[in-house]
Structures are given as C-alpha cells and as structure tokens.
N, C-alpha and C positions, 0 to 999 in steps of 0.2 A: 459905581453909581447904578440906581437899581432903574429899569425903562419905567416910567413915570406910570404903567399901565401896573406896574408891580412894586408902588411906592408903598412901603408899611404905612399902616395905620398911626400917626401919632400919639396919640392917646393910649393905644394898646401897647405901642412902642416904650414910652414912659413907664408903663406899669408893667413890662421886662424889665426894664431895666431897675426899675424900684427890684423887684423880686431877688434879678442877678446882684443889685447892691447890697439884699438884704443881712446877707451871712447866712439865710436859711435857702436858700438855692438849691434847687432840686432839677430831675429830668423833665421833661416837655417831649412831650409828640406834636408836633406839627401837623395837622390834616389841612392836603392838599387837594383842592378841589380847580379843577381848570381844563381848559378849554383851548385848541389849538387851532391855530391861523389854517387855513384851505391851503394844500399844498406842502406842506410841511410832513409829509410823509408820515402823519399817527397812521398808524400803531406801531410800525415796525421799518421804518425806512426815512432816507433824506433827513434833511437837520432834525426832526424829531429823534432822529435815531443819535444824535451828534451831543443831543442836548442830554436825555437819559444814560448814553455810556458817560461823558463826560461829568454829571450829575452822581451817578454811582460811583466815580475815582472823586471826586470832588468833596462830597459829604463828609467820609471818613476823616477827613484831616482835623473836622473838629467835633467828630462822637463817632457812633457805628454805620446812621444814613439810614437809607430807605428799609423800611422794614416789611411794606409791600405795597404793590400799584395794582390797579385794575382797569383796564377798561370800563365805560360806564354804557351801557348797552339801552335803557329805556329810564324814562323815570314815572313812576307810580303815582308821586303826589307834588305839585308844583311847577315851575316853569323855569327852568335852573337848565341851559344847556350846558352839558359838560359832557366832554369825553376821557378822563379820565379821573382817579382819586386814589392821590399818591398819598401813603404814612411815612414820615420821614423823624425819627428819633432823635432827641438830644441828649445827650447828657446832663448839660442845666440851661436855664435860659440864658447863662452867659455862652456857651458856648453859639445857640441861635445866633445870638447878638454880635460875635466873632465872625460868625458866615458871610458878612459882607467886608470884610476886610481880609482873610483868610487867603492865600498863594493858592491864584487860579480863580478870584472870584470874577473878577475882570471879565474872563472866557465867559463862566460861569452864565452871567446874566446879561452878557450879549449874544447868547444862545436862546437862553430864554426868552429873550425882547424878540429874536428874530422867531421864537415857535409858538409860543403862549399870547394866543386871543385877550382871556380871560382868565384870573387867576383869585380865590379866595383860601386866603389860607386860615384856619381855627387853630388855636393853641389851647391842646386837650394834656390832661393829668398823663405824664409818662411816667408813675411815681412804681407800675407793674411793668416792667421789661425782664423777660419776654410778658406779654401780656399772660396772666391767669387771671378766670374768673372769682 
C-alpha cells in the first residue's frame, strides 16, 4: 500500500493500465522528481541512504531500475522544491504496474513514506534505452 503522500494518480493510473492491457506495450521511464523529509540523511546517509540501496535491489526485480539520480542544486525557473530527480526505467508499463505488488514492495514504500516529503513522478517515452539522441 502506497503512503497516501505517494498515491498514484488515478486517471494516469487507468491509462497504464489501458496501455499495459493494450498488446502494444512498450518501455516507460519514470521521471522522478521529489523532495525529502529534514533529517533523513539526503544525500548520502541515515534512511535516505536505506531507501536508495534498497531501491536499487528492489527495481531490478521488474526491469533494469534507476538509470540515473541527481541531486538538484538551484532551480532557474519556477517554484518546485526538490532535492533530487531520479530516472528510473521500465520495461513496459505493466511491469511499473507490477512494482507495487512485487517481493519487497512492502519495505519498499515504507521507506519511502518514512524519506520522501514530496514526490511527482512523469511517465516519459522509454521507447530509446539506453537513451540516443
């Protein structure tokens, strides 16, 4: 069960699942935009650090997983705090749709309820892996 601060979208959710029902099902990248709770040791320490290892064993089980995170350092245009902005790859949008049921999601996103503030995730074209332009 997802912490209610990191409940999917409904409507975006239906239209995974339309796409995964379709027979034409393809890869998805995930962009992960989010923001963590004071205390939780971002960047590199304490359950932040609990959430991200666990997060990289965790992925794989239903595609390849994070394909890179960043730090987010300033922002240029808007008002969007966020400290980091993780890419995280699927295989197809059933596989996404797998990830909360999947051995170990349990852990999973009572990691995340205890690190993640704030959390927006976008579902971009993962149809180029590795990306080429």
């Amino acid at each position: 069960m997802l912490p209610t601060k990191l409940t999917r979208n409904e409507d975006e959710a239906a239209i995974i699942q339309a796409v995964a029902d379709s027979g034409n099902d393809g890869p998805v990248l995930m962009l992960n935009l989010n923001r963590y709770k004071p205390g939780t040791g971002f960047p590199g320490g304490g359950v932040y650090h609990d959430c991200i290892t666990g997060l990289e064993k965790f992925l794989p089980v239903v595609g390849p997983g994070i394909l890179w995170r960043h730090a987010v350092h300033g922002q240029a245009v808007g008002e969007q705090k966020l400290d980091e902005i993780l890419a995280a790859w699927y295989p197809s949008h059933q596989a996404f749709l797998d990830l909360s049921s999947a051995p170990g999601s349990e852990n999973n996103y009572r990691l995340r309820g205890e690190c993640v503030e704030y959390a927006v995730i976008h579902r971009c074209s993962g149809d180029r892996f590795p990306f080429q332009p």
